[in-house]
N, C-alpha and C positions, 0 to 999 in steps of 0.2 A: 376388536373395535366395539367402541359402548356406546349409544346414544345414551343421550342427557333427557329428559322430558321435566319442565316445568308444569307444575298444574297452576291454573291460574283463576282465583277464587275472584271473580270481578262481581259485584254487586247490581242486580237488574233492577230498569227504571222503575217507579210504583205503577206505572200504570200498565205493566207486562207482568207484574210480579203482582200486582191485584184481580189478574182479569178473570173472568169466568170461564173457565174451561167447558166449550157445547160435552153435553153427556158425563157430564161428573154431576153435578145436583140437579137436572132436567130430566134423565133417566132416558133423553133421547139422543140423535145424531145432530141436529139442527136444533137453536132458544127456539121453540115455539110458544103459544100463549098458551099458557094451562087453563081446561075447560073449566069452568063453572058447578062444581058438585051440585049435584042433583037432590037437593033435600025429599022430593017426595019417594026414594029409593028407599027401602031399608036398610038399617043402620048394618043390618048385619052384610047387606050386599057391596055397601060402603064400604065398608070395611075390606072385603073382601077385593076391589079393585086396588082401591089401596090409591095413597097421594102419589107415587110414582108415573101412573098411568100406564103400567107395562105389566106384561102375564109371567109374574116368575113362572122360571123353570120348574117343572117338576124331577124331582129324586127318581130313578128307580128305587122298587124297595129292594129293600136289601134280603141279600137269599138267604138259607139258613143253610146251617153245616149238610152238605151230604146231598143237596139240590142242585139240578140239572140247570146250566146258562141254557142263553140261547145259541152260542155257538158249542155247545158241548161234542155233539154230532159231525167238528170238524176236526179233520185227521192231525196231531200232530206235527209240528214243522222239524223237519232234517234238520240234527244236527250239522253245525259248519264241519267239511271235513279239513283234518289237520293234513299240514302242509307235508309231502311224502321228504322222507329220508334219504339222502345219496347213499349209492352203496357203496358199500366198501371194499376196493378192487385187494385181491391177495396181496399184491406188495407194502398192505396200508397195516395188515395185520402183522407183523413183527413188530413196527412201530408204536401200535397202540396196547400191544401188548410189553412192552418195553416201558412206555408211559405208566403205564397201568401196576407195574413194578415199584419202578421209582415212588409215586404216590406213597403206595401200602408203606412203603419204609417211612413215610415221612407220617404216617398216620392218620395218611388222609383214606382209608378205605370203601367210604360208603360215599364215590362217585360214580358219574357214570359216565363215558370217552364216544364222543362219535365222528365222524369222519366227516370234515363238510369241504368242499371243492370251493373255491374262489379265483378269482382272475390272474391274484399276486403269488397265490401257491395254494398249498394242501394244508387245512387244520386242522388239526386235532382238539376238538374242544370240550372241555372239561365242565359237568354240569352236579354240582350237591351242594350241599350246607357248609356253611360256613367256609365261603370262598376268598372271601378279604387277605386271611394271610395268604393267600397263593397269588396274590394279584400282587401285593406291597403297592407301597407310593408311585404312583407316577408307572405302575407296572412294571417295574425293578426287579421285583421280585421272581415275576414271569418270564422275564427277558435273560436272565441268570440263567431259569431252569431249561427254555428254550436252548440256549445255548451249552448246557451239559449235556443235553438230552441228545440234540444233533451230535456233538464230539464222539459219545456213548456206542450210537447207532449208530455212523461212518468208521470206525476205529477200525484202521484194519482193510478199511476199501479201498483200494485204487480208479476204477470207474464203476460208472452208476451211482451215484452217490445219491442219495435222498435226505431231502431237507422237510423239516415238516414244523408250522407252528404253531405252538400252544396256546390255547385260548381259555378263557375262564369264563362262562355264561355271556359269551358274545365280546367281553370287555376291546378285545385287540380289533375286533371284525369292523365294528364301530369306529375306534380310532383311526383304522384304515382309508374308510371311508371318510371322516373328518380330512386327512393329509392328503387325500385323493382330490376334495374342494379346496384345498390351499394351496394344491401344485397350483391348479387350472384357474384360481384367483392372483396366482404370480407370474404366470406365463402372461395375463392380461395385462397385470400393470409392468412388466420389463418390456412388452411388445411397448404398449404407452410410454412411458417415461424412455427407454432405448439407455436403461442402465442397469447393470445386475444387482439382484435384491435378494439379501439374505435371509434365513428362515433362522427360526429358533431353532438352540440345540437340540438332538433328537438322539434317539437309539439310535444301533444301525440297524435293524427290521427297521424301521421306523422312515430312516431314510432312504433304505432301498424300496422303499413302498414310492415316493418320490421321484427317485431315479427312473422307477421303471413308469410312473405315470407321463411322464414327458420327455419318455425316449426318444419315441418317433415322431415330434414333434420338428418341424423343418425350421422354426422360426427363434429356437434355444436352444441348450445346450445344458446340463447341471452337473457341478462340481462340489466335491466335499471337501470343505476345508477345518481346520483348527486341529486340537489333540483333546481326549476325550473326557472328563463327559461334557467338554463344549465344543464337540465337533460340530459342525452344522452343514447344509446343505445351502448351495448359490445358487442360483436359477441368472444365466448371461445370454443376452440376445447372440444372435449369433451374425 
């Protein structure tokens, strides 16, 4: 949804638009009457107050290379510390290492894979240069390798099976949290209106992120409908 904003150039009356602003050419807060120069002063003192009637500021001067301030003598401020790393439990290292694979073949070597926990699952998130081709359009690209990479790593399981997904410099963690504020902005307006309201096509990561934001909700229910790639997710009062 977009707001519109007009700017609206309206033209002010002359006599708001002439008026004398107090302290723009007074030099004070309040018009007051400007005293009467004192001709028996010298010219040079004269000068020296000046027609403002105010004591400029003075400059410090300026210090020279290699000269002590006056807070020199104070200690240093602590760096911020960075935000500590989840660790990474044994069962995370096949998978990252399996990721870690794939890449190399695809030439992407010079990343680097860390294991971040989230509410919706386990990711694997991929951080170097030149990330765009691993993300593709719309993260198409991501969602493909996401989905080889699980097939890869389950091949062959019958229970326990783990799922893990890929991330590129935050791109997916992001979008989660976007589709996390659009369930809970459709759960509001299907409670309001008391009629099911459809979401744009999505992946399916994409819509199980949905699914599971308004599982346990007692007041809807969400279904997936269409055939792909314009499946999409229905949010129905219940």
């Amino acid at each position: 949804m977009t707001d519109d904003f007009d700017e609206m150039d309206e033209a002010q009356p002359q006599e708001i638009r002439d008026r004398e602003i107090p302290g723009r050419t007074s030099g004070r807060a309040f018009d007051e009457e400007e005293p009467a120069e004192d001709e028996t002063q010298p010219a040079d003192v004269r000068n020296v107050s000046g027609s403002m009637g105010a004591i400029q500021r003075r400059r410090p001067p300026r210090r020279t290379r290699g000269e002590r301030g006056p807070h020199a003598d104070r200690p240093p401020r602590a760096p911020r510390a960075a935000a500590p790393k989840a660790v990474e439990p044994e069962s995370a290292k096949p998978a990252r290492e399996l990721l870690e694979e794939i890449l190399r073949r695809m030439g992407m070597s010079q990343v680097d894979i860390t294991y971040v926990p989230r509410s919706e699952g386990e990711y694997l998130e991929v951080n170097g240069p030149d990330l765009a081709m691993l993300i593709g359009r719309h993260g198409n690209t991501l969602e493909a390798l996401n989905l080889v990479f699980n097939n890869i790593l389950n091949a062959g399981v019958r229970n326990n099976r783990k799922y893990y997904t890929i991330d590129a410099e935050g791109y997916r963690a992001r979008r989660a949290d976007q589709l996390k504020n659009l369930a809970l902005s459709m759960l509001e307006r299907c409670i309001r209106e008391k009629k099911p309201q459809k979401l744009e096509p999505m992946l399916p990561s994409e819509r199980k992120i949905v699914h599971l934001a308004l599982a346990e909700n007692q007041y809807v229910r969400t279904e997936s409908e269409g055939v792909e790639p314009e499946r999409r997710v229905v949010v129905f009062p219940k």
